[in-house]
N, C-alpha and C positions, 0 to 999 in steps of 0.2 A: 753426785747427789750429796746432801748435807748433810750427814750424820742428825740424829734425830732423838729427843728421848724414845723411850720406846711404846708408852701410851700416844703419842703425836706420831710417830712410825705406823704403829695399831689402825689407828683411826685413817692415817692418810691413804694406807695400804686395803682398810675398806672401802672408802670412797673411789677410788680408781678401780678397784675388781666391780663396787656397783656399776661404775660410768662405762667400762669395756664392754656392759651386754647394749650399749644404745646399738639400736640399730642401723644410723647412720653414719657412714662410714667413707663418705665421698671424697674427704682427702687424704683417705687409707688407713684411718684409723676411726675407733668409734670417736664420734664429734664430742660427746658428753666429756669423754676424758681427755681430746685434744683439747679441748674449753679449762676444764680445770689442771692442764700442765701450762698453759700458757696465763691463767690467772695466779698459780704460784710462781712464775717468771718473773711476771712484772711485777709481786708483791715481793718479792726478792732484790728486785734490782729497785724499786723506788722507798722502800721501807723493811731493810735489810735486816731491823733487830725488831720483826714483828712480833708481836704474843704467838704463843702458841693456837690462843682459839682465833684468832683475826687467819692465821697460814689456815684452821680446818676451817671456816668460814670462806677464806676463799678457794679453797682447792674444791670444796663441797658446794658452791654457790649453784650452780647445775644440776644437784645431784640427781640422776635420773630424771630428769625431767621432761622428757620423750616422753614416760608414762600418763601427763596430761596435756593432751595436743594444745595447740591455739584453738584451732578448730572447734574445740567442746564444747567454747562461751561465744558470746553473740560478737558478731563486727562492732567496729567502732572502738571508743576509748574508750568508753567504759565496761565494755566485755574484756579488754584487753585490760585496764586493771585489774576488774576482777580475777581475772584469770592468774596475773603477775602477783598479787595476792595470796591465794591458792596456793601457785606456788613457792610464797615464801614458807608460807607453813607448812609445806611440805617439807621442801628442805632440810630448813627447820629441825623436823620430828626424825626423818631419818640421819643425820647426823651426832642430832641428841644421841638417838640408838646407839651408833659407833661409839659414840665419845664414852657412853653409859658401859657399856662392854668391852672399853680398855681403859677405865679406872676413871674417867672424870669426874669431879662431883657435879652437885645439881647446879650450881651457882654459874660455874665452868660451861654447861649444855644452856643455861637460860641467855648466859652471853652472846655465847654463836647465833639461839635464835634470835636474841634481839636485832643482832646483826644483820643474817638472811631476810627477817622482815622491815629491816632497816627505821628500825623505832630509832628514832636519836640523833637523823641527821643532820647535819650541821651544829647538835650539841655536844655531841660522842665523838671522843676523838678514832676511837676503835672504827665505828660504825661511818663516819668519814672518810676512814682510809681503807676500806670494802669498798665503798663506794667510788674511790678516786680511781684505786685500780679496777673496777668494772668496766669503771668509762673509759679509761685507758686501753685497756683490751679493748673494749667493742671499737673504739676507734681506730686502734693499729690493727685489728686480726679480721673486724668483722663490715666496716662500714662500708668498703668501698661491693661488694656482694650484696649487701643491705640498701645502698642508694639507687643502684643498678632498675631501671625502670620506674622509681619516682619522681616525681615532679620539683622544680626547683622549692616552690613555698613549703611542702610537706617535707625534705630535707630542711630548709632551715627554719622551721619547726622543728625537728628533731633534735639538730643539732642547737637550738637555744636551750632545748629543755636540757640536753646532756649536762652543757656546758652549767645551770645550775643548779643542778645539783651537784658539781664539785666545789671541795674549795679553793680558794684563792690559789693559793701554792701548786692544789691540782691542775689550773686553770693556767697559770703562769707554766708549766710544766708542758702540757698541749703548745703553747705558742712557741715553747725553746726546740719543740723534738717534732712537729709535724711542718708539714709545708702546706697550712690549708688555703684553702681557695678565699680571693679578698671576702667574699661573702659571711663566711663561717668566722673570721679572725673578731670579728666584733664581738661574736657571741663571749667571747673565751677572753675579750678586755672586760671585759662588765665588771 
């Protein structure tokens, strides 16, 4: 592990004791904090000299987030916004918390949320590259579980939306390091 200042140690070390009580645990560890070791993986390996609040913005992008089901908002897309929504400000607020109780200032907590509720995409280069590696991850850790039982149009529907909201460099990144199906490769020339 990387040597760390120690309010960024603080904070990272809340965020994983939050994420260890999810209670899902089906590939032997709680999911919440398998999800946010594998989104500081990949922001480590694709954006190596990241800020400090982009590493707690993505190590904390999940944080807890069991605590509000899909379930609690209506079907459809727009219960499903709404809900992804919700949850940024969730997020959000409890990270603020950590950040606020190992030294960050306000400026420092308002970033991250910006971040989690992703104001600023594709203006932000911060809030860009959260979003590069989300879809990065959900691509390599989560899709092929996620496609499982859907229909070819509603994956590629999925997979168009993915693909932009990356940017360019993210996009070209997906083409050099996955092997997708002729279908999806379109999405990700665009």
């Amino acid at each position: 592990m990387t040597d760390h200042p120690p309010r960024l140690a603080a904070t990272l070390t809340a965020i994983d004791a939050a994420n260890a009580a999810d209670p899902d645990t089906g590939e032997g560890t709680a999911a919440a904090l398998l999800y946010g070791q594998r989104m500081t993986a990949e922001l480590d390996r694709i954006f190596p000299d990241a800020s400090e609040v982009l590493r707690i913005a993505a190590r904390g992008q999940h944080v807890e987030r069991w605590l509000l089901p899909r379930d609690s908002y209506p079907e459809g897309r727009a219960g499903y916004l709404e809900w992804r929504r919700e949850q940024g400000r969730r997020h959000a607020a409890r990270l603020q918390g950590f950040m606020a109780k190992a030294g960050y200032d306000a400026a420092a907590q308002e970033q991250v949320g910006r971040m989690l509720r992703k104001e600023g995409l594709k203006r932000d280069r911060q809030v860009q590259a959260l979003e590069d590696v989300i879809c990065i991850t959900f691509l390599k850790w989560y899709f092929l579980p996620f496609a499982e039982g859907r229909d070819a149009e509603e994956l590629d529907r999925i997979v168009t939306r993915t693909a932009l909201k990356m940017s360019p460099e993210g996009r070209a990144r997906v083409l050099r390091e996955f092997d997708l199906p002729e279908p999806f490769v379109a999405a990700f020339r665009a």
